[in-house]
Every structure is written in C-alpha cells, then in structure tokens.
N, C-alpha and C positions, 0 to 999 in steps of 0.2 A: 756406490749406493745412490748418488746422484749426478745429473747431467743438470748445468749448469746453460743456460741458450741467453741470446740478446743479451744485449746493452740496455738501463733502465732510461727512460726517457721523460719519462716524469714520478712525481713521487706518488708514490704506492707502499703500504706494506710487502715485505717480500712474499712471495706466492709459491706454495707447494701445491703439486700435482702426483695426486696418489694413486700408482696403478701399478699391474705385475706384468711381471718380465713373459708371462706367456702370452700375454691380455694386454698387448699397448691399444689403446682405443682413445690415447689422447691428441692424436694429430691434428684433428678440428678445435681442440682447443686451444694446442700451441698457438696455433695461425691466429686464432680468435688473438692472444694475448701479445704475439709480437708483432701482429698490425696495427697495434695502439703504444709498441716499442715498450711493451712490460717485459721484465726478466722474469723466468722462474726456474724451479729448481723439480726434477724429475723424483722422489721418491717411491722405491722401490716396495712394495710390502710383502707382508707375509702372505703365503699362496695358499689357501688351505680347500681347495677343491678336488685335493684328492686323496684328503686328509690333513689335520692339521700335524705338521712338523712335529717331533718325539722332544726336540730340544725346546718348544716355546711351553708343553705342561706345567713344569713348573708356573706357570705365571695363569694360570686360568683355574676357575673351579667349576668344575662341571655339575656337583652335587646343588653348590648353591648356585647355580644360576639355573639347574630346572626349577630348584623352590622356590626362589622370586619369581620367577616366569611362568611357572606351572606348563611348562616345557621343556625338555632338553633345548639346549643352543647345538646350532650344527655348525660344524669343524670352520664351513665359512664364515659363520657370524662371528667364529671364535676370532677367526684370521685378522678379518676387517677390524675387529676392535684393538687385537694389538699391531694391526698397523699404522691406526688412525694416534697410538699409545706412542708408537716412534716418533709419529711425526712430532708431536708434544715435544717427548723428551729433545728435538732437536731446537725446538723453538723454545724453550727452558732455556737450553746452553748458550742460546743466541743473545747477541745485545739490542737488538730488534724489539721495543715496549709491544708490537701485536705482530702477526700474520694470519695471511688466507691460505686458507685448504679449500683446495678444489679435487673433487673426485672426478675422473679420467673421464666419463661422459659428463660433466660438466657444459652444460649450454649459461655461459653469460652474458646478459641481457643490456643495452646502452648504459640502464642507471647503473648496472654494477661498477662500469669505467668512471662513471659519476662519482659515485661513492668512494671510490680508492684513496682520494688525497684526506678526507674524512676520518681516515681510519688507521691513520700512520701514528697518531695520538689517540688510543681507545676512545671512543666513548661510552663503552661498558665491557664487562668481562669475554660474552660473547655474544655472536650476533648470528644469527642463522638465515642465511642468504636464503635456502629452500629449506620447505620444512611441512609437512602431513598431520592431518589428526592433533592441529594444533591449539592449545588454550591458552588465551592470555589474557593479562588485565590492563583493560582497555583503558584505562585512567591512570598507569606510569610507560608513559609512551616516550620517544625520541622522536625528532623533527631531522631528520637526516637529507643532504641535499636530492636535486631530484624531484621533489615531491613524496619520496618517501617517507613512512614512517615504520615505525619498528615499537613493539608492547613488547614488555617486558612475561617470559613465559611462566605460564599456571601448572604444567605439568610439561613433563617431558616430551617431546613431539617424536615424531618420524623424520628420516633421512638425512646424512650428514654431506648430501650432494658438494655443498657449500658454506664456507662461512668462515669469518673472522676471531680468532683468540687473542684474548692479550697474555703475554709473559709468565703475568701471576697464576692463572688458570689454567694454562698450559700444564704449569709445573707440578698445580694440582692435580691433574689428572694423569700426570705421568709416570708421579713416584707417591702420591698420597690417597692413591683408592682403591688400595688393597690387588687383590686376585680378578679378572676378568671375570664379573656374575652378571651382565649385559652387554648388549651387541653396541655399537660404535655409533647408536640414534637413538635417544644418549641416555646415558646413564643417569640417575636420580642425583646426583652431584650437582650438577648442572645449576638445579633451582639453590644452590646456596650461593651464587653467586648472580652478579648483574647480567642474567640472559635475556637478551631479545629476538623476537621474530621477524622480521623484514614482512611488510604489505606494503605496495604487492610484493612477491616475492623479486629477488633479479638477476636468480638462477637458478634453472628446471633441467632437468635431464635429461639428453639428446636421445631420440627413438623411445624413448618409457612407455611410450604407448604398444608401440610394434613386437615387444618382446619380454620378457620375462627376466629376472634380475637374475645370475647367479645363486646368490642365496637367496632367491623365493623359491629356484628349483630344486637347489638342495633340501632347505623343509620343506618340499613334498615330494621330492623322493625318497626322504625319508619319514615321512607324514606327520611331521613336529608339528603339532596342532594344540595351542593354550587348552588345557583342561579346565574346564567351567563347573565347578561346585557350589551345590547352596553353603557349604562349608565357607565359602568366601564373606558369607552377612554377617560373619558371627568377630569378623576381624575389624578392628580401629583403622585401621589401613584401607579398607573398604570402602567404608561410607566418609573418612577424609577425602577419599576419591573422588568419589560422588557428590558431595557437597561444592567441591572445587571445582568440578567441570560444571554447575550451578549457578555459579559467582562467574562464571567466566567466559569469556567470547571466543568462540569455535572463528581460528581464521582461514585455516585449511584443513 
C-alpha cells in the first residue's frame, strides 16, 4: 500500500502522497521532496474513475450527499474522499502529533520547506496549504515562519491539494463522520475544529491551468450540476451562509 523513499534529513512531519496506481503523476513531486532530503510515504487510493468499487458502498451515502449538495456526487468525488479517509485512518494509528498530505500534482512552493520544522508540533488542527472560494476570519490569524500567515476558516473552502493535520482530527475524520455525504474539499467537520488557510498559499497545483481535473470531467460527463431553488431562502442554513461570507474575508 505504500512505498517508503529517502532518508529524512531534517525534521518535518511525515508526508503522504496521494495518488492511484493507474495515475502516478507524482514524480515531480518526489524530486521536489528528496531534493530537500524529506522522506515520504506513497499512498495508494481508492480508483473510482470507472466506477466506484462495490466493496467501499457500504461507507458512502449517496441519498444524503445529493441532499446536502443539491447534487449527486460522482463515483470520483466518492473515491477521493475515501481516500483522503485512509490516509486519516493511517495517521490516527500513527505516533506522529501531525502530518502532510500532499495530492500527486502537488506543486510546493520554498515557504512550504519553510514551514515543515513549524509543524512537527501542530499549531492547529488543520492547516490548508491550497485552498479556493476561501472565507476566513481575518482577526484569529497565525504568524507562521516565512512570512506567512494563516486565518483561521469561515466556511469550508475548495481543494485538498495540500495540507497539514494533527493526530486528533485525523481521527475525527476517519472513524467519527459517519457515511461519505461530501467530497474530500472538506467536509463541514472541518469548522469544528482549529482550521486555517495559509496566504499566500504554498502549494498550487502543477498544470491546473492546462487541463481539467478528473472529477470536474466526470461531473460533466455526467452533468452533476448544484440545483438552485428559491426553496433554498426558506432554510436557517441559508442565510447562516450568507451572513458568514459577510463577516468574512474572501482569500481565494
């Protein structure tokens, strides 16, 4: 399940690399990590591009993640989220207080090397290296070296390209949030605990520009498209929403 590379050369959390066995696309990042003599560890996930596996059902609910979503989730969003679920469960069992998850087009930037000795003792639950459509509240921030800083998130963002967990959250998210009713960029769990977003960011996705993600092409191939109703004004969940992206500063 995983391949094990380098010798660690300075202290870092240990680094997983999440990608499938048909789809290696991490080679630029290895290089990236054992030219700075980081170890990491190769995790293998679930493949669901051409359907998700009959054996991971049991663990996902498809009824309720169209009605949270006002979508169906496709078999890929299904995959990626119980893979990103493994890696957890692996860093739960570990003695390790945090680790980074890096997804296989993974581009990280000087301060990320920066950052690694930082992060070997959390300094919050979790920390999102890259991150989209992001809100936070600009007034419980971290001072992290680098020059960066990091706000603590208002709402759940986009992309799990990158980023730090600790132990405790891992664990929560591996064995205490039920059935898969959200894709793996992240799930509403997240704000119960100490989440931040990294500005600038100081890891973006290699080629993101050039091409189309796996699962953006599977929901339009299969044209999963959020369904918009005035039905939505009539919910507390709604205008919570709304008032919160309000109060809060858009970072990406």
């Amino acid at each position: 399940m995983f391949d094990r590379k380098g010798p660690r050369l300075m202290e870092f959390p240990p680094i997983y690399i999440l990608s499938l066995k048909g789809a290696q696309r991490f080679g630029p990042l290895a290089e990236a990590l054992e030219a700075r003599g980081l170890a990491y560890e190769v995790f293998w996930g679930v493949d669901g591009r051409d359907g998700l596996p009959k054996s991971h059902e049991p663990r996902v609910d498809r009824t309720g993640a169209e009605a949270r979503m006002g979508r169906p989730m496709s078999d890929g969003e299904f995959a990626c989220a119980l893979s990103h679920r493994g890696i957890y469960e692996r860093i739960a069992a570990s003695d390790a207080p945090s680790a980074i998850v890096l997804e296989d087009d993974a581009d990280p930037g000087a301060a990320f090397f920066d950052l690694g000795p930082a992060l070997v003792d959390p300094p919050c639950g979790l920390l999102l290296f890259d991150h989209k459509n992001t809100y936070v509240q600009v007034r419980d921030r971290l001072i992290l070296p680098g020059g960066v800083r990091a706000y603590r998130v208002a709402l759940p963002p986009f992309l799990a390209t990158g980023y730090m967990v600790s132990r405790e959250v891992a664990a929560h998210l591996a064995f205490r949030n039920g059935p898969v009713v959200q894709p793996s960029d992240w799930p509403d769990a997240i704000l119960q605990f100490d989440s931040y977003a990294c500005d600038p960011r100081v890891v973006t996705q290699r080629g993101h520009e050039a091409c189309v993600s796996s699962l953006e092409a599977g929901r339009r191939q299969h044209k999963y498209r959020r369904r918009k109703s005035l039905r939505r004004l009539l919910y507390k969940s709604y205008w919570r929403r709304w008032i919160t992206k309000r109060l809060a500063r858009k970072l990406a």
